[in-house]
C-alpha positions in Angstrom: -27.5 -36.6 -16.8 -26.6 -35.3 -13.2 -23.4 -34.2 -12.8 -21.0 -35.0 -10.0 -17.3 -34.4 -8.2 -15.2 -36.7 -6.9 -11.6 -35.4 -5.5 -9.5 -38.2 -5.9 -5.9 -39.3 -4.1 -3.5 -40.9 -7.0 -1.1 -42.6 -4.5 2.5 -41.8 -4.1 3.2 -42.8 -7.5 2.6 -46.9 -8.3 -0.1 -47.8 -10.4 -0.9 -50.3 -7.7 -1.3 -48.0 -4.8 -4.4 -46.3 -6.7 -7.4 -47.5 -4.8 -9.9 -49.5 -7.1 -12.6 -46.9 -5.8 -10.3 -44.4 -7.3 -9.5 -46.2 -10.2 -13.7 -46.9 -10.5 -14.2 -43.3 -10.2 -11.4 -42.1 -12.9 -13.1 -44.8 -15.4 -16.6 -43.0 -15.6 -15.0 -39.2 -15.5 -15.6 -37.3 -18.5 -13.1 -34.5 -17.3 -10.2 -34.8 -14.7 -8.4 -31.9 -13.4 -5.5 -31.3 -11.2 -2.0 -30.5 -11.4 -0.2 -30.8 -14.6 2.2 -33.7 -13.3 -0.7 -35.5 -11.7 -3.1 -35.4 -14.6 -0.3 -37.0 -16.5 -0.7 -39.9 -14.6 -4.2 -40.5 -16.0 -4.3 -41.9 -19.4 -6.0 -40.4 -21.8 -9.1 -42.5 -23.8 -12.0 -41.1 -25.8 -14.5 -39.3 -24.4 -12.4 -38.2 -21.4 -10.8 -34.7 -21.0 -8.2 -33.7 -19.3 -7.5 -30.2 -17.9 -3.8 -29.6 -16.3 -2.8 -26.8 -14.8 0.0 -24.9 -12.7 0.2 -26.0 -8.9 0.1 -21.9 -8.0 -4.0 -21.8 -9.0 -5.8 -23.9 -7.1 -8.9 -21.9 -6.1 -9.5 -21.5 -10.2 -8.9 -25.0 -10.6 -11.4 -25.7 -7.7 -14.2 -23.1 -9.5 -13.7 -24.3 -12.7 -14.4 -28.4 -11.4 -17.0 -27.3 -9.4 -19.0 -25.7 -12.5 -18.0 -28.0 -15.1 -19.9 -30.7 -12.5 -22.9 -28.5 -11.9 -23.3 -28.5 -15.7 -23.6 -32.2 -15.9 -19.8 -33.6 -16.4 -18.4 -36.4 -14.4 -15.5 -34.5 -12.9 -12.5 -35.9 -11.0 -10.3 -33.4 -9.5 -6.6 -35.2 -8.8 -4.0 -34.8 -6.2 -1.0 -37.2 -5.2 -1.1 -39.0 -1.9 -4.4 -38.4 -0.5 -6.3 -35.3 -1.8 -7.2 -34.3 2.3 -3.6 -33.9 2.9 -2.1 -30.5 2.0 -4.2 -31.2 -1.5 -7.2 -30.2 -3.1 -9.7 -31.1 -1.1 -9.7 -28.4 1.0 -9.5 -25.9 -2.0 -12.6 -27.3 -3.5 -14.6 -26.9 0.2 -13.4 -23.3 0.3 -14.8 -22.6 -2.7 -17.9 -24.2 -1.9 -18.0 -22.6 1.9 -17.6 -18.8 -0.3 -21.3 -20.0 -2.1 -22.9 -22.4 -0.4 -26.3 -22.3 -1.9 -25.1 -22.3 -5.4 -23.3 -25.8 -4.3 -25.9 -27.1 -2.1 -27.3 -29.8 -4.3 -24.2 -31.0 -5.8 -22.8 -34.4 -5.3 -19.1 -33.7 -3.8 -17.3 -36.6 -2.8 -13.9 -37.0 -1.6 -12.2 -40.4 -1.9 -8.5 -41.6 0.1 -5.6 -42.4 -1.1 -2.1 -43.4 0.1 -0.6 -40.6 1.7 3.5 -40.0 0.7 4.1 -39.9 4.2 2.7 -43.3 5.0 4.2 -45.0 2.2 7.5 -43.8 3.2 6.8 -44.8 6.7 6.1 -48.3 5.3 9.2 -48.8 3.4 11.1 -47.7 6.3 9.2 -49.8 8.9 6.8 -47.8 11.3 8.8 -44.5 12.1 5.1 -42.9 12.4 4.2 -45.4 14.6 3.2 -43.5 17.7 2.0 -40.3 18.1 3.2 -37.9 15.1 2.2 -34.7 13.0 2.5 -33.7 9.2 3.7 -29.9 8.9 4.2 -28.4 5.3 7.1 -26.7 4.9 6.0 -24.7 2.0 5.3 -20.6 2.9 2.9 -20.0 -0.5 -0.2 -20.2 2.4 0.9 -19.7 5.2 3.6 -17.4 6.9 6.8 -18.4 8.1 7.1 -18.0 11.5 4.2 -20.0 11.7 5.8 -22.9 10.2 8.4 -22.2 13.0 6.2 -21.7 15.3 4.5 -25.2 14.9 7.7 -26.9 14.5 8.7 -25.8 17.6 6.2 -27.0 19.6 5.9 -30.4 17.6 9.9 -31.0 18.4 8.7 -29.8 22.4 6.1 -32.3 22.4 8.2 -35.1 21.1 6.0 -35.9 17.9 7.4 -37.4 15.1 7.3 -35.4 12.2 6.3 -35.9 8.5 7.7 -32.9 6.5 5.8 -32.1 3.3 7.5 -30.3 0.9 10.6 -29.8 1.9 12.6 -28.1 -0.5 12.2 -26.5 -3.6 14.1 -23.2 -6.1 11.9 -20.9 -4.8 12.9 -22.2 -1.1 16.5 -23.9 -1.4 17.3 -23.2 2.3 13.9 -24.1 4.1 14.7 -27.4 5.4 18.2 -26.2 6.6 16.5 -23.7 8.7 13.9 -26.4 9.7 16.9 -28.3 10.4 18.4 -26.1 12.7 15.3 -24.8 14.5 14.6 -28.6 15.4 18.0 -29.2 16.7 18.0 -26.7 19.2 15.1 -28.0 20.6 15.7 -31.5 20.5 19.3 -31.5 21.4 20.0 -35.3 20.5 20.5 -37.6 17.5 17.2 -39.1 16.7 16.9 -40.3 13.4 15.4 -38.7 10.0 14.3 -40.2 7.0 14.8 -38.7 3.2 12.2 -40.2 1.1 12.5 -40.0 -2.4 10.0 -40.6 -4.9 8.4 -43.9 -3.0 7.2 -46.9 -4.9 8.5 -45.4 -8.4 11.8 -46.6 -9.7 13.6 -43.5 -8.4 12.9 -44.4 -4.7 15.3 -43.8 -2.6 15.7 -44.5 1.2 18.4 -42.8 3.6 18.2 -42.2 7.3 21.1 -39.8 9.4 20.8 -38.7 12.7 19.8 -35.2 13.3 22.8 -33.7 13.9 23.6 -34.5 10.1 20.5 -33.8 8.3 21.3 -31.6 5.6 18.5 -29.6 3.1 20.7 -31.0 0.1 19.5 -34.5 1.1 16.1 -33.7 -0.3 13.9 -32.1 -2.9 10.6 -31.7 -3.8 9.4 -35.4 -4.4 10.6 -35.9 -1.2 9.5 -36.7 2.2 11.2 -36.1 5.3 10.0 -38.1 8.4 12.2 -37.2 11.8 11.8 -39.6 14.3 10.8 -38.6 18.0 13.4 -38.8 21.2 12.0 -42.9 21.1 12.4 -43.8 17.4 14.9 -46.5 16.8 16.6 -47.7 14.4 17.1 -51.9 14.4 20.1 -53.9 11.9 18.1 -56.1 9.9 19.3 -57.9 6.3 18.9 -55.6 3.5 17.8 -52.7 5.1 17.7 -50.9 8.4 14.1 -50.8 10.5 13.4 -47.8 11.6 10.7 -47.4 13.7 9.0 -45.6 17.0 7.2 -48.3 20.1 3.8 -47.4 21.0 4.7 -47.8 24.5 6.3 -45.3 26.6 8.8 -45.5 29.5 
């Protein structure tokens, strides 16, 4: 039997924000891999194998799915959210782009999910609703003052902002530097949004203006979302919409 790959998004967390193609796909696997927290979210049945692993080895994780498929397994590779978004998607086409002849005939696929930062947009109202960018805080790829760099010129161009993970032991004062790079360019009090583990139990919604965004407010299940110079924030029963108008003055 041919093998295949499918790289998979799991959704922000509810069982009912996995997409029935996903959910399809994870039914005929033989093997899923992916991050140990992720691949506990796939329950195990016979005949299915799963393979977890640390979050610091993706380009094994990515070689090791990639052969296991070219020997004939049905191979899901999980990621949270959507697997295009700071995920595993792009590991897996690195490692394919490094041999692409040994790859050539293999069927890859890559299928969406929810992304965090759009289901936190959602439970907030639209925050994301005109022009924004998603910037990943974390440094393991990338150097810092590039993340400043970009952050920079995303608060100068008046995006909104998704930040991906914000905070973590390794990096307890990145989002307070974030913080306080973004206020000096911005200057005002637009509104950000701490987004904690959306559509699970522990979700938890908070919105402060700029000036009192702290790194505390967050950790690594969560997303922070800091509206542009037009967000707004609306009084409305239960919660607070917060949201930005596609048009502009």
């Amino acid at each position: 039997m041919s093998g295949w790959l499918i790289v998979a998004g799991l959704g922000p967390g509810a069982d009912d924000m996995v997409t029935p193609e996903v959910s399809a796909a994870l039914a005929q696997a033989t093997d899923i891999v992916g991050y140990i927290p992720y691949v506990a979210r796939v329950p195990e049945r016979p005949g299915l194998t799963r393979h977890a692993s640390d979050n610091r080895v993706e380009r094994t994780r990515a070689l090791h799915a990639l052969e296991m498929a070219a020997a004939g397994h049905r191979v899901v590779v999980v990621s949270s959210g959507d697997p295009g978004v700071f995920a595993m998607a792009a590991a897996i086409f690195e490692r394919v782009e490094e041999d692409p002849v040994r790859w050539h005939d293999l069927d890859i696929r890559v299928l969406p999910g929810v992304t965090a930062m759009l289901a936190a947009s959602a439970r907030a109202g639209a925050p994301l609703g005109h022009d924004f960018c998603a910037i990943n805080l974390s440094d393991n790829l990338k150097p810092q003052a590039l993340i400043e760099r970009r952050l920079a010129l995303a608060a100068e161009a008046d995006f909104a902002i998704a930040l991906y993970n914000p905070r973590s032991k390794a990096r307890p004062d990145a989002l307070d530097a974030a913080f306080a790079l973004l206020r000096g360019v911005c200057r005002d009090d637009r509104p950000v949004l701490f987004a904690r583990a959306v559509s699970t139990p522990q979700e938890d919604l908070r919105i402060v203006p700029l000036p009192e965004a702290r790194g505390a407010m967050a950790d690594m299940r969560t997303i922070v979302i800091i509206g542009s110079s037009r967000t707004r924030i609306v009084p409305h029963a239960g919660r607070p919409i917060l949201y930005t108008p596609r048009t502009t003055p």
